[in-house]
C-alpha positions, -999 to 999 in steps of 0.1 A, spaced: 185 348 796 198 363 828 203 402 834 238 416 822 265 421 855 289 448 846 315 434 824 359 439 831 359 457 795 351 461 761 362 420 751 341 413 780 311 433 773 306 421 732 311 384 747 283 390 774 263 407 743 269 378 722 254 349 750 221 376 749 225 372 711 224 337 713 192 333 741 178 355 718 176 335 688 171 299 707 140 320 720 124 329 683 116 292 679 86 289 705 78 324 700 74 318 660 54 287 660 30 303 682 22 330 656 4 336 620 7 359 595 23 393 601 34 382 635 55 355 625 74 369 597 81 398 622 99 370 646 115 357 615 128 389 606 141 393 644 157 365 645 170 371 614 185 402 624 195 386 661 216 358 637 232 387 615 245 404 649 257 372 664 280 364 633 287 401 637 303 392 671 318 362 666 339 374 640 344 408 657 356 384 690 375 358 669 396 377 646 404 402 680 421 376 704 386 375 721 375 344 732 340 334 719 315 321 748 300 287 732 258 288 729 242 265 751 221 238 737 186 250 751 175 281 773 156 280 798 122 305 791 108 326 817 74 313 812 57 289 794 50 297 754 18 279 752 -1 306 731 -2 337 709 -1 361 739 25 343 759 46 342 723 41 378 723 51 385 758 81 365 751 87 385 724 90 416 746 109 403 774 134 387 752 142 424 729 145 439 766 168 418 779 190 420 750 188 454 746 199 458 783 226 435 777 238 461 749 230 492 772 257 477 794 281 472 770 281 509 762 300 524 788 328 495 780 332 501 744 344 528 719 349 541 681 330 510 662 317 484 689 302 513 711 279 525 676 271 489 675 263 487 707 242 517 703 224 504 670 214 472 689 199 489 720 180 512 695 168 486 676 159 459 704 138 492 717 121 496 692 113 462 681 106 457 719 77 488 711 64 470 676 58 437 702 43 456 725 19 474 701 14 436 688 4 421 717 -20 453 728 6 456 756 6 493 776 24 512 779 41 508 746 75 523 751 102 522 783 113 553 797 151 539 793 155 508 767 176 484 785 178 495 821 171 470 848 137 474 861 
C-alpha cells in the first residue's frame, strides 16, 4: 500500500480510500494465519470491518457516476510476515496507512462521505492503538492518526 497523494476531489478521494480498503484486506491473510486466539479473531474482526467499508464504497462510487478502481490480485507487503511479531507489526502499519488514506480524504469530502471519512480514520486509530498494545509496541498511540511520518 503506498501513501495517499492529494486527490482532484471528493470522487477521487473515496476511490483512493477504497484501493487502501482493498490492500487492507489482501493484507489480513498473512497477518491472520500468523496469529492464535484473541489475536486472530481481532484480525478477523478487522478485516471484517475493512470488507464492510469497501462494499460501503463501492456502492457509494457505483450508484454516484464514480468510477470504481479494480483490486489488484496480490499486494506487495512491506516486510516479510514470517511470525507473530512481524503479523503484528503488519497489523499496525496496515490501520496507519489506511487511516492516512481517510485523513486525506477529509479535506475533499462533505455532509455524509466526510463523517465516513472521519469514522474510518477514528477507527483505523484506534485499532492501529489495540495492535500496538498487542504487539507490546511503544508508544501506543500517534500524535495525529493518519499523517505522513
Amino acid at each position: 500500500m503506498t501513501q495517499p497523494t492529494a486527490p482532484a476531489g471528493p470522487t477521487a478521494a473515496l476511490a483512493d480510500a477504497l484501493t487502501a480498503e482493498y490492500a487492507a484486506i489482501w493484507a489480513y491473510g498473512p497477518i491472520g494465519v500468523r496469529l492464535s486466539g484473541a489475536a486472530r479473531a481481532a484480525a478477523r474482526d478487522a478485516e471484517a470491518a475493512h470488507r464492510r467499508r469497501r462494499d460501503a464504497l463501492v456502492l457509494r462510487l457505483s450508484t454516484t457516476g464514480g468510477t470504481v478502481p479494480a483490486d489488484r490480485a496480490g499486494y506487495a507487503l512491506p516486510f516479510p510476515v514470517t511470525d507473530r511479531a512481524s503479523a503484528l507489526r503488519l497489523a499496525v502499519e496496515v490501520e496507519d496507512r489506511a487511516a492516512a488514506f481517510w485523513r486525506a480524504a477529509l479535506p475533499h469530502t462533505t455532509g455524509a462521505d466526510r463523517d465516513q471519512a472521519l469514522a474510518a480514520l477514528v477507527e483505523y486509530a484506534l485499532r492501529a492503538t489495540r495492535w500496538r498494545r498487542t504487539a507490546g509496541i511503544t508508544p501506543l498511540t500517534v500524535p495525529f492518526p493518519g499523517r505522513p511520518a
